[in-house]
N, C-alpha and C positions, 0 to 999 in steps of 0.2 A: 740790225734788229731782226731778232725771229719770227719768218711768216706766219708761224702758226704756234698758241700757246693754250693747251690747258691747263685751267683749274677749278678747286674745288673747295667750296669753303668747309667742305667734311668730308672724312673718309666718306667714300664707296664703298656700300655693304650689298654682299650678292643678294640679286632680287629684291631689292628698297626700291622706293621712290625718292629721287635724291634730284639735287641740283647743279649744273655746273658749267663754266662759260668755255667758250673756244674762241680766243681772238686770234684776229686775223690781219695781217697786213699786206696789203696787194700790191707786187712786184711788176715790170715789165706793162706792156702796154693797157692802154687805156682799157674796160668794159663798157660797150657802149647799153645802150637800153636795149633790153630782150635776151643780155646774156645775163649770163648769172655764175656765183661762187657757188659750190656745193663741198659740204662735210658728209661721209660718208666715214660708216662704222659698220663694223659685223653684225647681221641681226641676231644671232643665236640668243635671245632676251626671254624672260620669264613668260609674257603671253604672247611671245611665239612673232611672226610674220606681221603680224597685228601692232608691236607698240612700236612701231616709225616716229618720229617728232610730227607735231600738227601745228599751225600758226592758226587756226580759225576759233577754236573754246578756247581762252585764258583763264575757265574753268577746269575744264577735264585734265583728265592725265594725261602726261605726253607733251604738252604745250611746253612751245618754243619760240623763243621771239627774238629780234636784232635789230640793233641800233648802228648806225653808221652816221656820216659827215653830213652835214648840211645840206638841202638842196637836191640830196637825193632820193627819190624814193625805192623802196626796198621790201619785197613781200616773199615771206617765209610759206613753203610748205613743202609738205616729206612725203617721203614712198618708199616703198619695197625693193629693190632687186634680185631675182634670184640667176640661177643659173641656165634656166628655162623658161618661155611663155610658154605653163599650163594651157589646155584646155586650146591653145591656139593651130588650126588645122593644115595651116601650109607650114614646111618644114622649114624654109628659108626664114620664118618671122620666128616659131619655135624655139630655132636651135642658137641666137646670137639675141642678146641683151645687153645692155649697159654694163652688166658684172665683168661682160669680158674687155670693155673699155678701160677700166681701170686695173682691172690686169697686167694691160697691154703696157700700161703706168708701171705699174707695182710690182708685176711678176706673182711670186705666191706670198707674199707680203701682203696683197690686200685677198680679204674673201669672196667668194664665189656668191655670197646670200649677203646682201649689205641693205641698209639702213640710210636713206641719204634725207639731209635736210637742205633742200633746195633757195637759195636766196636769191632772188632774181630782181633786176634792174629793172624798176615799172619805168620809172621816167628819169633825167639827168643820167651822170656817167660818172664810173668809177675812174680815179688816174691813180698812176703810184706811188706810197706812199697811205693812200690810203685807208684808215680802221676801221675794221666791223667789229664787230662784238656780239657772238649766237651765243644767247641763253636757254641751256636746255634745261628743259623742268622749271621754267621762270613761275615761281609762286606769287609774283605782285596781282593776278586778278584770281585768286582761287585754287590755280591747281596743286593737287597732291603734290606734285614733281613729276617727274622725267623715270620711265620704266629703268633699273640696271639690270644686267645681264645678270644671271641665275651662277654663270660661272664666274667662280674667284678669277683672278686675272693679273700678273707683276705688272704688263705691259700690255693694257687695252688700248687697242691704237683707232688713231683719228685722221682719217686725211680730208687734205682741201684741193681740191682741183675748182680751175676756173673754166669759163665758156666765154670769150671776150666778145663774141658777135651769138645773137639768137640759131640753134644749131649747129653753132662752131665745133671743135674738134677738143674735145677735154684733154687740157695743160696744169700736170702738177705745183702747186705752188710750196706742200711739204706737209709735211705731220706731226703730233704727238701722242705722248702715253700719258694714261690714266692708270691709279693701281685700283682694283678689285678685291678687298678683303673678304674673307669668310664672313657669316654670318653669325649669331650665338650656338655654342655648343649643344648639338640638339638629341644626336643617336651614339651609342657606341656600339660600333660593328666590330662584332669578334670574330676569328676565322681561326680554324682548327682543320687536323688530317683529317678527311672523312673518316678514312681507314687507318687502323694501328696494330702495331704488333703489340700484344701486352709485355712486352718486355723491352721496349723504346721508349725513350722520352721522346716527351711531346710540345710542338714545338706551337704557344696560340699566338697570333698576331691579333693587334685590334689596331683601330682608325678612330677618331672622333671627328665627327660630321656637325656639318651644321645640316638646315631644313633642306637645304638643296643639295645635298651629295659633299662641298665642299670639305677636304680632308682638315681638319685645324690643329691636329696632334699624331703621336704613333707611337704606338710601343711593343714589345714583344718580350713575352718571358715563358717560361720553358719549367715544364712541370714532370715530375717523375715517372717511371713506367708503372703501369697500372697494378702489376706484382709487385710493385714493393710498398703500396697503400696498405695501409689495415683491411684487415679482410680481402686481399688480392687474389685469395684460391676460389674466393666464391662473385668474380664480375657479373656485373650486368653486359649484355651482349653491346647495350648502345652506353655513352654517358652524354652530357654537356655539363660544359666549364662554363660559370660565372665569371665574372671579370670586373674589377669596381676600378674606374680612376678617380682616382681623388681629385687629382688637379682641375677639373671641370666637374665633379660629382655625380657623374654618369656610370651606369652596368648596364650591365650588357650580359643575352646569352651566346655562347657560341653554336653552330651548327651539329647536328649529329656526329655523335663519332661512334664508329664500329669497333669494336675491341676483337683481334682476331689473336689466333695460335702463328701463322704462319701463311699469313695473306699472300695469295699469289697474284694478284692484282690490288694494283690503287684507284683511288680515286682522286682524279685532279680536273680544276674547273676554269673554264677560259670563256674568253669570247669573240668568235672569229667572224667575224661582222663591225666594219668601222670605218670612219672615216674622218680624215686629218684634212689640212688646207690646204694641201694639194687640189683635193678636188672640191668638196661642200661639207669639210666638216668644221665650218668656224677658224680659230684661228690658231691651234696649236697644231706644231711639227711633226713630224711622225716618230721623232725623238721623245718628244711631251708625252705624246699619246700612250706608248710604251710604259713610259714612266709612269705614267694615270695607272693603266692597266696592272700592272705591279706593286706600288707604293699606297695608289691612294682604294683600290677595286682589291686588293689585295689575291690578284687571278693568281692559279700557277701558267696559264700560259695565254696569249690573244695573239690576234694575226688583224693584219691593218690590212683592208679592203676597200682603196680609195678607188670611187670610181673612173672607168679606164677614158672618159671624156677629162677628167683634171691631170691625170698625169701624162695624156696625151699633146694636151695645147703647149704649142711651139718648140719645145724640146724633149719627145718623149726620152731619149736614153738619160738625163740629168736629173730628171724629177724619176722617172723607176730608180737608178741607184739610189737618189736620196732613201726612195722605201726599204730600198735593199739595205743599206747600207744602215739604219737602222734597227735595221730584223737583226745586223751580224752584230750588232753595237750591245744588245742585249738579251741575245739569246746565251743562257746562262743555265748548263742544263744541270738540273738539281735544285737549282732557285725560280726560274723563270723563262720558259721558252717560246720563242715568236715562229711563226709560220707565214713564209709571204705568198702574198695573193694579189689581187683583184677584185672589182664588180662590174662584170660582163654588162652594162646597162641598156645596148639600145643595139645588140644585135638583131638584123633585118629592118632594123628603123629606114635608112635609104632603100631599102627596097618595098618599103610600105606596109611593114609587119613587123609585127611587134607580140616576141612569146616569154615574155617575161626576166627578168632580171636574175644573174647568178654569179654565184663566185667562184673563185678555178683558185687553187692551194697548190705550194710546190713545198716539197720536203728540201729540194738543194739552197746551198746559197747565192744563188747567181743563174738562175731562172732565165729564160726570155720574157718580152711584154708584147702585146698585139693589143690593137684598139679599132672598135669597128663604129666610134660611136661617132656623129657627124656635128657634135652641139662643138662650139665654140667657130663653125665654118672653115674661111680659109687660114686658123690656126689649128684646128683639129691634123690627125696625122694618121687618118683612118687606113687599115692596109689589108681588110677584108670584112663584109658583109655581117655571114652568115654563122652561126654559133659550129656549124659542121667544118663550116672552111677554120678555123680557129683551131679545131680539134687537129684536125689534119695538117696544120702547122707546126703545132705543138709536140706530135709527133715528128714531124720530118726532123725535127730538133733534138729529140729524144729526151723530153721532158718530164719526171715525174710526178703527175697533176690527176688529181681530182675535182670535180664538181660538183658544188651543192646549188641547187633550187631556191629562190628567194622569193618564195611563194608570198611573204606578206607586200607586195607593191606589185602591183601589175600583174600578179597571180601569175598560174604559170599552163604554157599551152604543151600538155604531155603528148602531144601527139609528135614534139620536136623533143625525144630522149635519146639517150644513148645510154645504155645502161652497163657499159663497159669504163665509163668513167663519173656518172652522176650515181653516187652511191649516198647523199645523204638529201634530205629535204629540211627547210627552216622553218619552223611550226609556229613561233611565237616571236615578237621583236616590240619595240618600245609601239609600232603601230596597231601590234596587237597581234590576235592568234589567228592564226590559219587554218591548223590542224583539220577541220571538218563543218561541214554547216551549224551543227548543232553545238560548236564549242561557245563556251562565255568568253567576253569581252576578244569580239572579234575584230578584225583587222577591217573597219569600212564594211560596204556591203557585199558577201561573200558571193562568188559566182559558181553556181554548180557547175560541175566540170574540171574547175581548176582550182583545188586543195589539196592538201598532201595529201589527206583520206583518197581522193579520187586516183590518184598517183598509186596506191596500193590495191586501188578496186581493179584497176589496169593489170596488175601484176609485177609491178614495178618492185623489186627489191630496193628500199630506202630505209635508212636509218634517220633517227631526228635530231636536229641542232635548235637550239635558240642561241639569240643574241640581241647586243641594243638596238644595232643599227645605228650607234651615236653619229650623230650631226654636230656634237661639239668637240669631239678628239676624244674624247674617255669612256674607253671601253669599260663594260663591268662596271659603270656608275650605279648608285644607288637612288636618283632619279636624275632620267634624263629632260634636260631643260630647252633642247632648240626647240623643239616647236611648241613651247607652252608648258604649264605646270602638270606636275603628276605622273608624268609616262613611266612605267615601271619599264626596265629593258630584261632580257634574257641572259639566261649564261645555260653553257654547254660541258654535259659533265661527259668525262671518259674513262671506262674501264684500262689501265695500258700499267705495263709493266714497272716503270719506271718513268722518270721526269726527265724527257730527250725529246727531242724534235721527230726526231726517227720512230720515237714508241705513240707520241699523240700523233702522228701520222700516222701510224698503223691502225690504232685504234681508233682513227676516224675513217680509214678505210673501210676497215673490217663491222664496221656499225658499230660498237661496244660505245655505244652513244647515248645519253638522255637527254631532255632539253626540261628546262623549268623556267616559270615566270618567274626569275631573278632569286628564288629561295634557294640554298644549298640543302634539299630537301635529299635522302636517303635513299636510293630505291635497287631493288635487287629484283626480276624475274628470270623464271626458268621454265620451260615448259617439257616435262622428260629428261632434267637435267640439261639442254640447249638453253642457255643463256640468249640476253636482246641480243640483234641484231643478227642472231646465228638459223643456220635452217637448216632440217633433220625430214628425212624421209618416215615413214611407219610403216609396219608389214602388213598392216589394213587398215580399209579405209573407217570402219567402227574401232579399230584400235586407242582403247584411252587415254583421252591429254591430261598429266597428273600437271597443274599449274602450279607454280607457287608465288606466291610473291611476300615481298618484305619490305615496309615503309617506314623511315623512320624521321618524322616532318618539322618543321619549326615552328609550327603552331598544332591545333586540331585538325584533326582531316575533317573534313564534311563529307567528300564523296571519294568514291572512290571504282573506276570503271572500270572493266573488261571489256575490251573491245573484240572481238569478233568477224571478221571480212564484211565490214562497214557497218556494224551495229552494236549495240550495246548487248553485250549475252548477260552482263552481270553487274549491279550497283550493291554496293555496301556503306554503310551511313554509320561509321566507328565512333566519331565525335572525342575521339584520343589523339594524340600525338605519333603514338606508333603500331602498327599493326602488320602481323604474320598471318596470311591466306592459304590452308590448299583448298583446290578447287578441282571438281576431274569433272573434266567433259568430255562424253562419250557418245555422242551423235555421230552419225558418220558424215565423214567430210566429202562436203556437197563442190566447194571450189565458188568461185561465182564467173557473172561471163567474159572477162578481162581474164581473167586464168584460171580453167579448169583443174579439179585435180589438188590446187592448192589452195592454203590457206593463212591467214596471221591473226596470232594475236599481239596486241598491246597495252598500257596500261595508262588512264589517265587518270591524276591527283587531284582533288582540288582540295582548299586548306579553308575555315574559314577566314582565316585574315587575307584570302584572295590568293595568296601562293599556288600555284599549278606547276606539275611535272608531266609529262610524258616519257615513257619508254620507249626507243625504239621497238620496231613489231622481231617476234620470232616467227619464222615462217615454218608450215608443216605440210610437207609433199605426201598426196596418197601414191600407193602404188598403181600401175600403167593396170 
């Protein structure tokens, strides 16, 4: 007989309230009173850390309840686990949790952020042989049902570990799967080349989604070059495609496209920010993740950035190939390329400091790994401190790595830069923007000091990324669901030659970078012909900045800003979809006190449907 069975008397629809039992048959020695059976499951769920099972409302939502053998008594209740105790001060209680108990079980099979419904032995005693029976979402006194998880799922798995004595030592008894269907057909997301030559066909992909990002369909068809339409000698500079599917009766528009002579630059959109079950992103592989980020995100490129506490515990060289091995599994250049990385998370944490979270990117296939981070204790496989010491490894190795700033968590402490390898900063993610005090829908409460604005006030040469930050494997979602409903995530556009690992590498180097709240939003600046992220000297310091800029957005703009060495020089209120700026400023450059002498600008979008862009800044040197 199988330990452990679920079922459902209805499909699982992502994000429902639903109903469904886990039985259980208890193997091997008795439990006596004070231990308990426990089902534990990934939280990554629609309202976030919050919808755990409860046994005390057989009203509310979430309510769960279990029945067992005679004579015994049996009391149900749930909790959280993550991969950390927040907010908790000594680092020994902080850094080890229950998650990595059943790790210790499971391996990367089970997740790092779990859900457990606690059944415990008030009085009498469990022996072998015998049933329980956990109903989650039990509607017999009221409630709605039981939260499902926002992500579709083939294989939503369920385990039972037991505690046979109060305290004991958690012993697996086994698992099962649950499947997760999508929801109803709710969006059609079309995706098109930003840029085109008019004498290329064109190649649009679309996805049909349900309310939560879930992909439920896909298709792609291929439209002529723009010269051989009626009226082809006289284009419009931008177009968008329509797109109807019948089979669910959804359209859709696609994204801006630029119609060029002879584009020396593309435009392609990724998101290098992410994280699979290696470390806390839910429960998909870094194989899944990939395939999210191409198939269902429809990116041309993402990089999986699991952080270096999950791929560290107990075996770091098995779980980095796994990432690696991966990145080489689908890096596919012309179609889809991956970049591997990291997330620096808790360098100087054992040393009592803590300057912020970041990710390090290698262009090779077979990279080294370093982890300095101390969570999981004596399975962690920490092998230096300090974000400096890391660098200097990296080096002795002959690496070729970059670092970006992960300003939206834990902000970031710029007085610990290197600016020979931190060449971009992350301005926006599903926790929200960074970019500067005064930006909308901010990441938490912003701390002066430490925003990427302030990073610029410094003098710091950065260019801007977004991204999700997904917690559930899927990069490029079109909303992210672990922690709760609605989080829009970012993506990161780049100017680069072609579609290779080698060219979005360069062109993350080199800044040719914008970041946007999740819109495939259009944006071209130049300032004296110096494109983002580039920097041009002047032959005086009143020498005139002729600006331009070019926007071409997925809804109305509402605003639209120059930014200036930390201020707003210029707002424009178009209330259109696309709009062409010059602008010449002719002040003379003042510098400010983090860098004399110099200056930057940049540009920030906002749309009314909420959509935002950023431009990486141009920088402009007076002379000495």
């Amino acid at each position: 007989m199988r330990s452990v069975a679920l079922t459902s008397p209805e499909p699982l629809i992502a994000g429902s309230l639903a109903t469904w039992t886990c039985g259980i048959v208890l193997h091997g020695a008795s439990v006596e009173a004070g231990g308990c059976i426990k089902v534990a499951f990934d939280l990554r769920g629609e309202s976030g850390y919050q919808s755990f099972p409860q046994g005390e409302d057989a009203a509310a939502a979430n309510f769960a309840s279990v029945s067992g053998p005679e004579g015994v008594d049996l009391a149900l209740s749930g909790y959280a686990v993550q991969h950390a105790r927040h907010g908790v001060e000594e680092l020994d209680e902080r850094t080890e949790t229950e998650s990595y108990f059943w790790r210790d079980l499971l391996g990367i099979q089970s997740s790092l952020n779990l859900h457990i419904a606690r059944v415990q032995v008030a009085s009498g005693g469990l022996e072998a042989g015998d049933r329980l029976v956990v109903q989650f979402g039990d509607r017999t006194g009221g409630s709605p049902g039981m939260i499902v998880p926002g992500q579709a799922n083939a294989y939503w798995r369920h385990w039972v570990a037991v505690q046979r004595q109060e305290g004991g030592h958690l012993e697996l008894l086994g698992g099962d799967t649950l499947t997760i269907r999508p929801g109803p057909p709710e969006r059609l997301n079309v995706v098109a080349p930003s840029v085109v030559s008019v004498d290329e066909e064109v190649e649009v992909r679309h996805v049909v989604l349900d309310a939560h990002g879930n992909p439920v369909c896909a298709a792609r068809v291929f439209f002529p070059p723009a010269d051989e339409e009626p009226g082809g000698d006289e284009q419009e500079p931008f177009d968008i495609i329509e797109v109807s599917d019948e089979r669910v009766g959804l359209s859709g528009f696609s994204n801006p496209i630029e119609l060029a002579e002879e584009p020396e630059l593309r435009l392609f959109w990724g998101d290098i920010h992410g994280h699979s079950v290696i470390s806390d992103g839910g429960a998909r592989t870094p194989h899944e993740y990939y395939q999210w980020g191409r198939d269902a995100a429809l990116l041309d490129f993402a990089a999986l950035t699991d952080h270096d506490f999950g791929i560290a515990l107990y075996d770091p060289d098995k779980h980095w190939e796994m990432v690696l091995e991966a990145a080489r599994a689908f890096n596919e250049p012309g179609r889809f390329v991956t970049i591997p990385g990291w997330e620096i998370s808790h360098a100087g944490l054992t040393d009592g400091q803590m300057y912020g979270h970041k990710n390090v990117y290698f262009v090779d296939d077979n990279p080294p790994f370093h982890s300095s981070s101390p969570y999981g204790k004596s399975r962690a496989r920490a092998d230096h401190t300090h974000i400096e010491e890391l660098i200097a490894r990296l080096e002795s190795e002959d690496a070729t790595f970059m670092i970006v700033d992960h300003t939206s968590h834990m902000m970031t402490d710029w007085d610990r830069f290197d600016s020979r390898y931190e060449r971009l900063v992350e301005v926006y993610s599903l926790f929200g923007a960074s970019e500067a005090l005064d930006v909308p829908c901010p990441v938490g409460p912003l701390q002066a000091g430490k925003t990427a604005r302030d990073g610029l006030d410094r003098g710091y040469r950065l260019g801007f990324t977004a991204g999700t930050d997904t917690h559930m494997g899927a990069p490029g979602s079109y909303r992210e669901t672990s922690f709760g409903r609605g989080h829009v995530g970012g993506l990161t556009a780049v100017w680069a030659e072609e579609l290779t690992r080698e060219a979005i590498f360069d062109a993350l180097w080199n800044r040719r970078t914008y970041a946007t709240r999740g819109a495939r939003i259009l944006l071209r600046t130049d300032i004296n012909g110096w494109a983002m992220g580039e920097q041009f000297q002047v032959l005086a310091a009143d020498e005139p900045r002729h600006i331009h800029i070019g926007v071409a957005g997925t809804a109305a703009i509402e605003t639209l800003d120059l930014i200036h060495n930390g201020k707003t020089l210029q707002t424009w209120h178009p209330g259109q979809e696309a709009l062409t700026v010059e602008f010449e400023h002719d002040e003379p450059l003042t510098g400010f006190p983090g860098a004399p002498g110099r200056a930057y600008y940049y540009v920030r979008v906002i749309q009314e449907d909420g959509g935002m862009a950023w431009s990486s800044p141009t920088w402009v040197i007076a002379p000495d």
